[in-house]
N, C-alpha and C positions, 0 to 999 in steps of 0.2 A: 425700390431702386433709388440708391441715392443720384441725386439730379443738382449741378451744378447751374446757375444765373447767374450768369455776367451782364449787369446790367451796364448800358453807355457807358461805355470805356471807349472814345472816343474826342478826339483832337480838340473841340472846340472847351471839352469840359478839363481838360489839362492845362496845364500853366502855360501863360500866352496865347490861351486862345478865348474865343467869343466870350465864353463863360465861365470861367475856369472855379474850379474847386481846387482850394488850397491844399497844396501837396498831393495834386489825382496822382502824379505819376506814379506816385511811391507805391502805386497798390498793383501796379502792372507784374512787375515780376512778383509778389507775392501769389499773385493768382499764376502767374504761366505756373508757379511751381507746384499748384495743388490739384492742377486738373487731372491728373492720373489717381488720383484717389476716389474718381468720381466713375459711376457706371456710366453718365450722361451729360455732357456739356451745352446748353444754351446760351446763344448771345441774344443781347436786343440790343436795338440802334434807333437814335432818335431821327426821324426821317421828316422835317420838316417841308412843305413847297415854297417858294419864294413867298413873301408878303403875307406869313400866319398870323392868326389874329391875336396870337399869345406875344406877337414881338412889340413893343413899345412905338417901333417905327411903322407899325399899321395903323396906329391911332393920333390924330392930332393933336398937339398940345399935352400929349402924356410921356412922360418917360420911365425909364425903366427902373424896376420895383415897385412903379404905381399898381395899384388893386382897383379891377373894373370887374364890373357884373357886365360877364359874357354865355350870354344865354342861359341867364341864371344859376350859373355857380363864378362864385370868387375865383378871378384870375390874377394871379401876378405877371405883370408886363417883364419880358425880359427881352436882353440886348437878342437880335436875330442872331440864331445859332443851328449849326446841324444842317442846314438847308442841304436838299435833295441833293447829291452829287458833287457839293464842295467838297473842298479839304477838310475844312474843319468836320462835318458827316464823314469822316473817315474815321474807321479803327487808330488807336494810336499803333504807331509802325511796330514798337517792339511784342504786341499782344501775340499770342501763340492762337490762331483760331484752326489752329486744325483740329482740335481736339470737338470744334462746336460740329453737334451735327446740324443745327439750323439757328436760322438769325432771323428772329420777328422785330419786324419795322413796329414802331406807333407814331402820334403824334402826325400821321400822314392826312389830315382831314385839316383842312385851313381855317377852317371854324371852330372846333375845338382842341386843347390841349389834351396830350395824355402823358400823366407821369406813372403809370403803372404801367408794368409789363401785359396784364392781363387786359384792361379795360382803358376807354378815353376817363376822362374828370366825370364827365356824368353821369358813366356808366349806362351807355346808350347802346354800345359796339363793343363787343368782344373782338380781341385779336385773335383770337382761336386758339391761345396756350394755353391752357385750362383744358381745350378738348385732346388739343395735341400730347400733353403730358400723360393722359388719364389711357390714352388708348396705347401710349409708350408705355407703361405699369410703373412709372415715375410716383411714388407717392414722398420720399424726403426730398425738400428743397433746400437749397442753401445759397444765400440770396450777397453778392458781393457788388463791388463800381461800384458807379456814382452816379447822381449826388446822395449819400446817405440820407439826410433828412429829406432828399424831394420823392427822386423815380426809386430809391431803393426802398424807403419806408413804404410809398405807395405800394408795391410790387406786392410788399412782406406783407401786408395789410389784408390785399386781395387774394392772396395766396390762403392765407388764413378762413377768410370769407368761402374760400373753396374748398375749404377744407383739409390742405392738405399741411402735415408735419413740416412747419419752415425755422430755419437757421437761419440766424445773423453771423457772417465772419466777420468781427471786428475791426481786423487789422488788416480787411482788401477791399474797406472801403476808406471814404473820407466826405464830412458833410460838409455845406454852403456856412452853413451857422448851427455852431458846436450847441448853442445854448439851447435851439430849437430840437437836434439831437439829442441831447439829455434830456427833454419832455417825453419825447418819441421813444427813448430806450425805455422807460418805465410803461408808455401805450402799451409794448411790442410784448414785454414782458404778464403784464396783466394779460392777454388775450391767449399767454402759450408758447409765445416764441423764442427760440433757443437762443441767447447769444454768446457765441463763441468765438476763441481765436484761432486761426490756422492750425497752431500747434496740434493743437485738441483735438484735430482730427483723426 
């Protein structure tokens, strides 16, 4: 079953907001336009609580892109973003989510971060996608949104680790730092992973 992931496509990571990934918008209508090609549509949402400990302004005297050892794995501080209920935790307005049959939160634990769809950083707590997809008969993934090189390489990584045939769309996503991305495209590749562009579907 080909299985579509929409990862965080959401307000804070588009332009003008908390976080933004350079040119996120542009990847919105390329994805509303591909989810009928797809047997399965999921979204995830970065679901932040107020005062997480991944945000710069939890910690004193640090700011944001600083790197701290937070319970023992390497954290990047970043600007508070996503928080439970705000605007910017909002889908961008023009996204089509009818198509999703369900929206897995992460990143909901104020103690640790998670950029991967499936698991936190430490890989302590499964979000249950990995059970959900396998009892859905979901075996291709095809992994779009943002951030390319943060939650979407993570996703594609762990996706991998599970086992299951995953795709990169090229062109419906967009990274933080392109440079960091082109390391990550050769990771993705060495392990198995498809990358493609829309067209090519």
């Amino acid at each position: 079953m080909k299985t579509l992931i929409m990862i965080d496509l959401q307000n804070d990571f588009m332009p003008g907001g908390a976080l933004e990934v350079p040119d996120g918008d542009a990847v919105v209508p390329v994805i509303n336009a591909i989810q009928q090609k797809f047997d399965m549509v999921i979204a995830t949402q970065d679901w932040h609580p107020p005062g997480h400990k991944s945000f710069a302004s939890s910690h004193k005297g640090k700011k944001v892109f600083d790197t701290i050892d937070l319970h023992g794995t390497d954290q990047v501080l970043w600007p508070d973003h996503c928080v439970q209920g705000s605007k910017g935790a909002d889908f961008h307005p023009d996204l089509d989510l009818l198509p999703a049959e369900s929206i897995f939160r992460k990143g909901t634990d104020s103690e640790i971060d998670s950029y991967s769809a499936f698991f936190d950083n430490g890989h302590q707590k499964s979000t249950g996608l990995a059970g959900y997809l396998r009892e859905k008969g979901a075996d291709e993934l095809y992994f779009c949104g943002l951030a390319a090189d943060v939650c979407v390489y993570f996703s594609i990584m762990d996706a991998v680790n599970e086992a299951f045939t995953s795709f990169l769309l090229l062109d419906a996503t967009r990274p933080l730092d392109k440079g960091e991305f082109s390391l990550q495209k050769k990771k993705m590749r060495d392990r198995g992973v498809k990358i493609l562009q829309t067209k090519e579907l």
